[in-house]
C-alpha positions as CSV (number, residue, x, y, z in Angstrom):
1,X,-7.3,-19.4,-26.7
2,X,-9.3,-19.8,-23.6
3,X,-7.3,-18.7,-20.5
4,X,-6.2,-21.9,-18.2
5,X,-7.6,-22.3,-14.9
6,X,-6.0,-21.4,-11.3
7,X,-4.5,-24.8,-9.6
8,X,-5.1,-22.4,-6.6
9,X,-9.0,-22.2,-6.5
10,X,-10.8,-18.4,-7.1
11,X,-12.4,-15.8,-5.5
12,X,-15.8,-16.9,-3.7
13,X,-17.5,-13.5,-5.7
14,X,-16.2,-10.2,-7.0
15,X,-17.2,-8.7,-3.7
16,X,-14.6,-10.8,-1.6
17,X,-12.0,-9.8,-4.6
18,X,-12.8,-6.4,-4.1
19,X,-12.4,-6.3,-0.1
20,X,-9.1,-8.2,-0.5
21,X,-7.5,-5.8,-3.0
22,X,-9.4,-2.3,-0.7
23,X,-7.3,-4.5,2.1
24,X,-4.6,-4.4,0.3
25,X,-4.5,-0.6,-1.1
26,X,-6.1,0.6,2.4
27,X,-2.8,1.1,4.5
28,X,-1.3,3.8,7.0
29,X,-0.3,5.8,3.5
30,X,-4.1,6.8,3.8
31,X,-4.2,7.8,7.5
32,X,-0.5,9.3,8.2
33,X,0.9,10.3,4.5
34,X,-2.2,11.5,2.2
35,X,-4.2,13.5,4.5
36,X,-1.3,15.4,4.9
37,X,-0.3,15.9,1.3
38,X,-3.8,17.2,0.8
39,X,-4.3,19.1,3.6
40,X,-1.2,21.1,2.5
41,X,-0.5,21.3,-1.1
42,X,-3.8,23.3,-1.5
43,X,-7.0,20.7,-0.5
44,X,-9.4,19.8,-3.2
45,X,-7.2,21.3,-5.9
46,X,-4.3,18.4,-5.2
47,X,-7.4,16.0,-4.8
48,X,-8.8,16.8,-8.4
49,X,-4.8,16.4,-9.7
50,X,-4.7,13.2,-8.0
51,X,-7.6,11.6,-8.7
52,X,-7.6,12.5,-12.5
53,X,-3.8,10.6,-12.1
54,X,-5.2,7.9,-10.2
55,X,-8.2,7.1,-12.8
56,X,-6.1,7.8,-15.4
57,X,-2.6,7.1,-15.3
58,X,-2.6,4.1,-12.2
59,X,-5.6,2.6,-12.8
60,X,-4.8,0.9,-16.4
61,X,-1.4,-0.8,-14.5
62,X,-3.5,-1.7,-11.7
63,X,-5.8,-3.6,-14.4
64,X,-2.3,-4.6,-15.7
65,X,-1.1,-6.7,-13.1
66,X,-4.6,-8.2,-12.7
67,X,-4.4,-9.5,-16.4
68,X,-0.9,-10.6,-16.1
69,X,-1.8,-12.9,-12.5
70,X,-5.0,-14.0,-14.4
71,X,-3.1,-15.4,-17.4
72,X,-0.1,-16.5,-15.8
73,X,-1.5,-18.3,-12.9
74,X,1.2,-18.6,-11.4
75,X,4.5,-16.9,-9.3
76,X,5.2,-13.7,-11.1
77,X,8.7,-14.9,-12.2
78,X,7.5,-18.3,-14.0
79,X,4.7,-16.3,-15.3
80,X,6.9,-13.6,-17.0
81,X,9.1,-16.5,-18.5
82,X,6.3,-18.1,-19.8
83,X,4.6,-14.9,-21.2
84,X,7.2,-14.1,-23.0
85,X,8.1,-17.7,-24.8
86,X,4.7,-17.6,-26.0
87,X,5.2,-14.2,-27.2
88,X,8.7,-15.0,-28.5
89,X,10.1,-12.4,-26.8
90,X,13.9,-12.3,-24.8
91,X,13.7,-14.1,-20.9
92,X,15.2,-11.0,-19.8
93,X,12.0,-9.5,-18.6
94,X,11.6,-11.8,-16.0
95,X,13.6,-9.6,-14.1
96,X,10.9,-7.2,-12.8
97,X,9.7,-10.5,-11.1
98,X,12.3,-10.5,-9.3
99,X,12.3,-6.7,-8.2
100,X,8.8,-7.2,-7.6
101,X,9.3,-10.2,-5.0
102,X,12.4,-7.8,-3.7
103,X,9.8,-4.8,-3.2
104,X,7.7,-6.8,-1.4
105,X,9.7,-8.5,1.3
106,X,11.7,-5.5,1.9
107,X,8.6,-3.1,2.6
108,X,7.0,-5.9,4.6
109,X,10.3,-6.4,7.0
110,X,9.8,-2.4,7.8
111,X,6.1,-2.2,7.6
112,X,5.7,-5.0,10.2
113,X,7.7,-3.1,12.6
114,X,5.5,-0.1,12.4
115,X,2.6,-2.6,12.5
116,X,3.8,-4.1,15.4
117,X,3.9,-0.9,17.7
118,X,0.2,-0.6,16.3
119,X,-0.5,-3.5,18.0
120,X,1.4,-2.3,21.4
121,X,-0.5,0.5,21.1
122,X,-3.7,-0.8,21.0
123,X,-3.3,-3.0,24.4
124,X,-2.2,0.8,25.8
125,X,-4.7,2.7,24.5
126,X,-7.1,-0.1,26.0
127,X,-5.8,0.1,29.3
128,X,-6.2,3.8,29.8
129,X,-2.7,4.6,29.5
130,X,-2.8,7.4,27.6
131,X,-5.9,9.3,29.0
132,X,-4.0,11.8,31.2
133,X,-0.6,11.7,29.4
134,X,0.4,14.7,27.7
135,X,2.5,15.4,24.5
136,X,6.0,15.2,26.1
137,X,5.2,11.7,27.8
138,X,3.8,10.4,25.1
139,X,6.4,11.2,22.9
140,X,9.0,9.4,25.8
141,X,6.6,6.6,25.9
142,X,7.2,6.2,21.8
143,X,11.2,6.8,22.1
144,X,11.2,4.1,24.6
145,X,9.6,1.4,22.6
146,X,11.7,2.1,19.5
147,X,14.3,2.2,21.7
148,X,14.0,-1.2,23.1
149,X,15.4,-3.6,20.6
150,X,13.4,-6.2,23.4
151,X,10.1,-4.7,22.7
152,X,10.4,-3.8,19.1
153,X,11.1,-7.3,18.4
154,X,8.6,-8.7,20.4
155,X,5.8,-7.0,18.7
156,X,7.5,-7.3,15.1
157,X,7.2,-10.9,15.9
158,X,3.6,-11.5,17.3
159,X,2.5,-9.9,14.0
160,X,4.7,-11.5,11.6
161,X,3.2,-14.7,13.5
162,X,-0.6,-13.7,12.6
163,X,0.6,-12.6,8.8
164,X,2.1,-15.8,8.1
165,X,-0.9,-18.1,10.0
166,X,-3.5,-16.5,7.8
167,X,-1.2,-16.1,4.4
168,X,-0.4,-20.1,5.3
169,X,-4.2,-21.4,5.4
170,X,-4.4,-20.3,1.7
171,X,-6.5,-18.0,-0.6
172,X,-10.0,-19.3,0.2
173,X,-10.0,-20.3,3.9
174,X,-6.7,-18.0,4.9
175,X,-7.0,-14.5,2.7
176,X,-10.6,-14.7,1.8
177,X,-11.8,-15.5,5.4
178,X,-9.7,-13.0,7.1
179,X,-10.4,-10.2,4.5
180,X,-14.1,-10.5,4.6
181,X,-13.9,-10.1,8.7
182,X,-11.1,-7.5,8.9
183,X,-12.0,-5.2,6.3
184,X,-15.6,-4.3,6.9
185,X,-14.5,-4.1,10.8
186,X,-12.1,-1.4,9.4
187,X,-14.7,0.5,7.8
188,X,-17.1,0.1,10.5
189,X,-14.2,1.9,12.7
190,X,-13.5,4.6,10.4
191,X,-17.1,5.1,10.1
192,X,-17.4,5.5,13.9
193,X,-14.2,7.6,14.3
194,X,-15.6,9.9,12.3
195,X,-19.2,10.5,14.1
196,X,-17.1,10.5,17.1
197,X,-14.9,13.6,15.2
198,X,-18.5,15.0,14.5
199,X,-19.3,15.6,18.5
200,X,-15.3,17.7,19.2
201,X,-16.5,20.9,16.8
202,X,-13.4,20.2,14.4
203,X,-15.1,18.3,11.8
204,X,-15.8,21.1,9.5
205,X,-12.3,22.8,10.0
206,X,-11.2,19.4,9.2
207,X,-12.9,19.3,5.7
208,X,-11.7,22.8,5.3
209,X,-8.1,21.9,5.3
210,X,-8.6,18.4,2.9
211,X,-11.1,19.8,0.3
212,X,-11.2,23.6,0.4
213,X,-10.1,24.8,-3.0
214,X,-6.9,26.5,-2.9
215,X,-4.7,26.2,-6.1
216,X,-2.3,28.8,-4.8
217,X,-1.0,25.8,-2.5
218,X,-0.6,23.6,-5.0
219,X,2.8,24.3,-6.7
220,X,4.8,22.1,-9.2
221,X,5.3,20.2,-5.9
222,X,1.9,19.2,-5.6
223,X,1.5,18.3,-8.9
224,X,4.1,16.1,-8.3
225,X,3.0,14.6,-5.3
226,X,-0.1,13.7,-6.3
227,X,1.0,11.6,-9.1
228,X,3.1,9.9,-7.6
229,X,0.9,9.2,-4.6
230,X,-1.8,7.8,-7.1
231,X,0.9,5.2,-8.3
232,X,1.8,4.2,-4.9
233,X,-1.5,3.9,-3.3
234,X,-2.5,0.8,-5.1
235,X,0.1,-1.2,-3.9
236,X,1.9,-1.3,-7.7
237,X,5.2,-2.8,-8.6
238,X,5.1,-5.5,-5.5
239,X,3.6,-8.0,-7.0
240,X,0.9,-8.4,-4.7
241,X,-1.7,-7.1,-7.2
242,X,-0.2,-9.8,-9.7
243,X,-0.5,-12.5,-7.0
244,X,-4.4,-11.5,-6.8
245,X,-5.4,-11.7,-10.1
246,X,-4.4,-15.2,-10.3
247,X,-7.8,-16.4,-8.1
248,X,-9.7,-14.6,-10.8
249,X,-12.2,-16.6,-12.9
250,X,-12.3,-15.6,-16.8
251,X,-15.5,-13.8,-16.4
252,X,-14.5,-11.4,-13.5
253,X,-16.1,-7.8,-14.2
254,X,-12.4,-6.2,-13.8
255,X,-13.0,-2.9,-14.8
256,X,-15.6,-2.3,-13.0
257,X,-14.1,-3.9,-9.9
258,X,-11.1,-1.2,-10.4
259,X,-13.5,1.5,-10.3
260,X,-14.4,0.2,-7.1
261,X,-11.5,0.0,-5.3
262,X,-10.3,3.4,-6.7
263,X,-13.5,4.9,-4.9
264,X,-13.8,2.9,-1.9
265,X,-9.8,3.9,-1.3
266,X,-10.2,7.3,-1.8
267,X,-13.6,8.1,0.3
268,X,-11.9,5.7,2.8
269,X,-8.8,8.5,3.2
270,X,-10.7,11.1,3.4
271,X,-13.3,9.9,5.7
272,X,-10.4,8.7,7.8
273,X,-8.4,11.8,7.4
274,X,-11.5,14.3,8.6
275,X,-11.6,12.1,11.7
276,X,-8.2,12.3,12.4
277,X,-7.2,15.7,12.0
278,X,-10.9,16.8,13.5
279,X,-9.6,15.0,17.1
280,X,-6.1,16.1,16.7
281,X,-7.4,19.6,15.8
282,X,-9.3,19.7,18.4
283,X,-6.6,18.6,21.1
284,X,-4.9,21.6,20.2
285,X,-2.0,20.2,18.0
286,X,-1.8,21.2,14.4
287,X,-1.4,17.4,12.3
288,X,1.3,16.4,11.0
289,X,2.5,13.3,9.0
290,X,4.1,9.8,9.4
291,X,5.3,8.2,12.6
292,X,5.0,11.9,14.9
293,X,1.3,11.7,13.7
294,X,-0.1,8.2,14.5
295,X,2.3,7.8,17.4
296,X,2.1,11.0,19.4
297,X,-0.3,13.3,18.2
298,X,-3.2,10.4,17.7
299,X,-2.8,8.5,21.1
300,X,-2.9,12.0,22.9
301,X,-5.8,13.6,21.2
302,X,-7.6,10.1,20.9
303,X,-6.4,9.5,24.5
304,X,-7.8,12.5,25.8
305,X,-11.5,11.2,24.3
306,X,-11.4,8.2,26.3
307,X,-9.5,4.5,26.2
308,X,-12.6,3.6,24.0
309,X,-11.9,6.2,21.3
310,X,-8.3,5.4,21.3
311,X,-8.3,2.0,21.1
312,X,-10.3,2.0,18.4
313,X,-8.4,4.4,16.6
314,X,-4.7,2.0,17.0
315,X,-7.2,-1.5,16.4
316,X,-8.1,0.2,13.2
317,X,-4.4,0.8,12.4
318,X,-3.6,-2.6,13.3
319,X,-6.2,-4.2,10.2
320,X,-4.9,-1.9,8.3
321,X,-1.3,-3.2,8.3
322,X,-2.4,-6.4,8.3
323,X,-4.4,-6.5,5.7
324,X,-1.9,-4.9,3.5
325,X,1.2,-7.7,4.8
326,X,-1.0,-10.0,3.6
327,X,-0.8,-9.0,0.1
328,X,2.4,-8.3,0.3
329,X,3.6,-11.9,1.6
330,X,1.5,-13.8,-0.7
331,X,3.6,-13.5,-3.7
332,X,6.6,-14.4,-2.3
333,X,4.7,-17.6,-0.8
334,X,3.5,-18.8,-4.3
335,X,6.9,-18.5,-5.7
336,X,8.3,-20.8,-3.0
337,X,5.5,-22.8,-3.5
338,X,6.4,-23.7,-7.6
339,X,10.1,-23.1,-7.2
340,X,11.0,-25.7,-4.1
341,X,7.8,-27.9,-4.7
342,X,6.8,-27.5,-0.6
343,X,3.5,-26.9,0.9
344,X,1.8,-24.0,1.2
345,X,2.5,-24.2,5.3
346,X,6.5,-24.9,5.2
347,X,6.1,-21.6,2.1
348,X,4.8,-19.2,4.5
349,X,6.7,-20.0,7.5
350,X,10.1,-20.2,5.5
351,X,8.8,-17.0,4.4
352,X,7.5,-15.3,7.1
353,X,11.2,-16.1,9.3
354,X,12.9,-14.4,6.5
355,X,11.5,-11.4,6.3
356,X,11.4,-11.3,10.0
357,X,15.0,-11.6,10.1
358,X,15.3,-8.8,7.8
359,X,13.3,-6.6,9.7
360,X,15.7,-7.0,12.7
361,X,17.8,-4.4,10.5
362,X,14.7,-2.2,11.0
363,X,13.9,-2.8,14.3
364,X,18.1,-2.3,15.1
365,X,18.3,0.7,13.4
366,X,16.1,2.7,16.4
367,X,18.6,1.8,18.7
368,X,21.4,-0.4,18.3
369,X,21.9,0.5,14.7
370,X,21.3,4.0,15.2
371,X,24.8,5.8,14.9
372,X,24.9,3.3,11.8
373,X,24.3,5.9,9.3
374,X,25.5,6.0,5.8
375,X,25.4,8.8,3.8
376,X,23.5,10.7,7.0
377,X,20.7,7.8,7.1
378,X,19.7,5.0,8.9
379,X,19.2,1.6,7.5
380,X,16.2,1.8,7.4
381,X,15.4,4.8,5.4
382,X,17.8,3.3,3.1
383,X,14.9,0.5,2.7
384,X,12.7,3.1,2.1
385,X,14.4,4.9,-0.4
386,X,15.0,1.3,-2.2
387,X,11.4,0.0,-2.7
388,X,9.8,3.4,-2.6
389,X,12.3,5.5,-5.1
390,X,13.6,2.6,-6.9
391,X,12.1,-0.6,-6.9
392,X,8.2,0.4,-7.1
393,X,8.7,2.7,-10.1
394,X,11.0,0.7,-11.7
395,X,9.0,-2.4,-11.8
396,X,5.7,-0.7,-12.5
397,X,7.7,1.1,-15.7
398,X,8.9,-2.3,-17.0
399,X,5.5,-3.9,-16.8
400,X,3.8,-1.7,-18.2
401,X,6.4,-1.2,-21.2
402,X,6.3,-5.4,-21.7
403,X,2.9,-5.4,-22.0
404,X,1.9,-2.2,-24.0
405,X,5.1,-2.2,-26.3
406,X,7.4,-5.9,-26.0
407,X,4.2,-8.1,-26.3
408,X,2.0,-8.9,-29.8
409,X,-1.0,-7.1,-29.6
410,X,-2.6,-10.7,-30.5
411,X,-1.3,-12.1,-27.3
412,X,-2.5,-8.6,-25.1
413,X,-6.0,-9.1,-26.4
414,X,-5.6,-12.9,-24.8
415,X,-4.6,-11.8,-21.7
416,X,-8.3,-9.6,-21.8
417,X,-9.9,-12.6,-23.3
418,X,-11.4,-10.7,-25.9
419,X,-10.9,-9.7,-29.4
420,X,-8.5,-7.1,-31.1
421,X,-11.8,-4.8,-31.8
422,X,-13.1,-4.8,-28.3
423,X,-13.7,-1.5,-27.4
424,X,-12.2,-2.1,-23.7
425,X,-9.3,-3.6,-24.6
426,X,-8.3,-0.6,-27.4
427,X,-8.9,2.1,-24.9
428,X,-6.4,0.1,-21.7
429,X,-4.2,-0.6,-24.6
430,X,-3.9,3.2,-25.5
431,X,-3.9,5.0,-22.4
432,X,-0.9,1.8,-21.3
433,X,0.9,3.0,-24.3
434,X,0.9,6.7,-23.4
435,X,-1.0,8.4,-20.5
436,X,0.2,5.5,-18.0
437,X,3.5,4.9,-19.3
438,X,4.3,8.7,-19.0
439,X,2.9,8.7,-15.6
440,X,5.1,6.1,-14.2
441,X,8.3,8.3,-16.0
442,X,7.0,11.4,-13.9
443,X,7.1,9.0,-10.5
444,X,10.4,7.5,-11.1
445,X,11.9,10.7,-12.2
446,X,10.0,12.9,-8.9
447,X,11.2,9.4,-7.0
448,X,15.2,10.1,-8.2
449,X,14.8,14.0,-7.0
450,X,15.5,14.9,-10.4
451,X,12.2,17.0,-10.8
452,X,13.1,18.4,-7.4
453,X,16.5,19.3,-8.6
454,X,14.8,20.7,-11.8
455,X,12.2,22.6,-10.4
456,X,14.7,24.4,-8.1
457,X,17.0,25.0,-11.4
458,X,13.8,26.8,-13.1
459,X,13.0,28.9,-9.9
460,X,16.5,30.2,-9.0
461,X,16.9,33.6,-9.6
């Protein structure tokens, strides 16, 4: 059976599929959490754990959720109803639709807020302000805008505002347009970041620390990390991936596109990542990771360079949250769309004040919130622990156990559009019934802290 066509329109070309989806996968987890993992669970040795992960244990889910929005055509939750009727199989696995859609407006509320102090930062770093500030007034400058429940919500809002403009203009003249100008910008930046690292000296201490060989780093811990890092940089388990593949026409060159992405991604880190930790290096700090990296040690070492360097530094930062909260809003849009039978305009704005108002719980939580802490965390590392150790795994595991196990092979091969013997489809098939599935087990279970508990069981003396 022929698979049906979009009602939403497709992709102009695979190239504008593949920007929207590098977008997508392209976030601050490359600049502020990877570089760091690398740099110290023993350089090149993680990298060759984590790419032989990422090509072979994420990338046959990532093609997953591809196939699944290309034969569904539709919101993730219809689609997995639908699915499974025609593979007369129980309703119940519509579920991970739903923690799919959950995933994805809960890591947008958060990662809006961090995406709107990018944007603050950027009209600083224009303006000079952090040339002659040093470490301890930066660091007061970064306490007082998380501090400022005013402020933080100003800039949460001025970017939810541009996410849900461009999400609301639709797949072809919204996502495609914006993709196409803000992703090659991004690389364009990185690209020039880096030649700009090339003039401070650092550059080559820089590659020392993210690909010298040094398996003695690497640990159990490592191991660890790396696989689960490969899951969770494509963006799996949210939906958005799922919400892609429905503007795909029958004929798209998918696993080659996947190649692509995993490629582009990964030189873009560690292009990215040299740059960084060559300036920071270079200012005298050793990097770090997460907010105390992009948000004091980058404005003062990039700051130090110039109001050129930096700015270009936090406008990069800036596309690369908002490329990635465009994926992330768009599934929730369509299923809005098909379930309340509204416009694509009154979708995303519903949409987009929704998750705003849950990322007030975010933006409280740095200040007003902030003695609010359960357990000994704030509310918003609760979010994060939700999507991040529950909800992306979780998903992720129950997709790819519907498809490689609860489905008929028959109806698989249709999702492909090929036949039982092709060559491609056998090999996915295999590596989602084993290799992948196990992967996704080793995330959820590293996720839980139940290999960290078991790990520290096998090395107490």
């Amino acid at each position: 059976m022929p698979l049906r066509s979009s009602p939403y329109g497709y992709w102009s070309s695979p190239t504008r599929f593949v920007l929207a989806v590098l977008g997508l996968v392209i976030g601050l987890g490359n600049l502020w959490r990877l570089p760091g993992l690398v740099a110290n669970h023993g350089g090149s040795a993680f990298l060759l754990i984590y790419l032989l992960s990422l090509f072979g244990l994420a990338a046959p889910l990532l093609i997953n959720e591809w196939l699944l929005g290309r034969w569904m055509r539709s919101n993730i939750v219809w689609g997995l109803r639908h699915l499974s009727q025609v593979g007369n199989i129980g309703r119940g696995w519509q579920v991970f639709g739903w923690t799919a859609l959950i995933a994805a407006g809960l890591v947008l509320s958060y990662y809006a807020v961090i995406a709107g102090w990018t944007l603050a930062y950027a009209i600083r770093a224009g303006a000079g302000v952090f040339a002659q500030a040093d470490a301890g007034a930066i660091r007061d400058q970064f306490l007082a805008l998380a501090g400022d429940p005013e402020r933080s919500l100003a800039w949460h809002t001025i970017f939810m505002v541009f996410v849900t403009i461009i999400v609301a203009h639709g797949p072809r003249v919204g996502l495609e347009r914006a993709v196409s100008l803000l992703v090659p910008t991004a690389i364009v930046l990185v690209v020039g970041l880096f030649l700009l690292a090339g003039s401070t000296g650092y550059l080559q201490t820089a590659a020392g620390q993210l690909l010298g060989f040094r398996p003695a780093d690497l640990g159990v811990t490592g191991v660890l990390s790396a696989i689960s890092q490969s899951f969770y940089t494509l963006s799996l388990g949210v939906g958005a991936m799922l919400a892609y593949g429905v503007f795909l026409p029958s004929n798209a060159p998918i696993v080659r596109s996947a190649f692509v992405v995993l490629i582009g991604d990964t030189v873009f880190m560690l292009v990215g990542g040299m740059a960084i930790y060559a300036v920071v290096l270079a200012s005298g700090e050793v990097p770090r990771s997460g907010v105390p990296l992009l948000f004091q040690q980058v404005p003062q070492a990039f700051g130090a360079l110039g109001a050129l360097p930096a700015l270009a530094v936090f406008v990069l930062l800036a596309l690369l949250t908002l490329t990635s909260a465009i994926g992330l809003l768009e599934p929730i849009v369509v299923r809005c769309m098909e379930r309340f039978g509204i416009s694509r305009v009154f979708a995303a704005t519903a949409s987009g004040i929704l998750i705003w108002m849950i990322g007030l719980t975010t933006v409280l939580s740095f200040n007003v919130l902030a003695e609010v802490s359960p357990g000994g965390r704030t509310i918003a590392e609760w979010l994060l622990d939700l999507t991040g150790r529950v909800l992306f795994p979780l998903t992720t595991l129950g997709l790819c156990i519907y498809v490689s196990r609860m489905l008929p092979k028959a109806l698989v091969a249709e999702l492909w559009g090929v036949e039982l013997t092709d060559r491609r489809y056998r090999v996915w098939h295999w590596m989602m019934r084993y290799p992948a599935r196990i992967g996704i087990i080793i995330v959820l279970i590293d996720a839980l802290g139940i290999g960290q508990r078991l790990v520290a069981l096998w090395t107490h003396p």
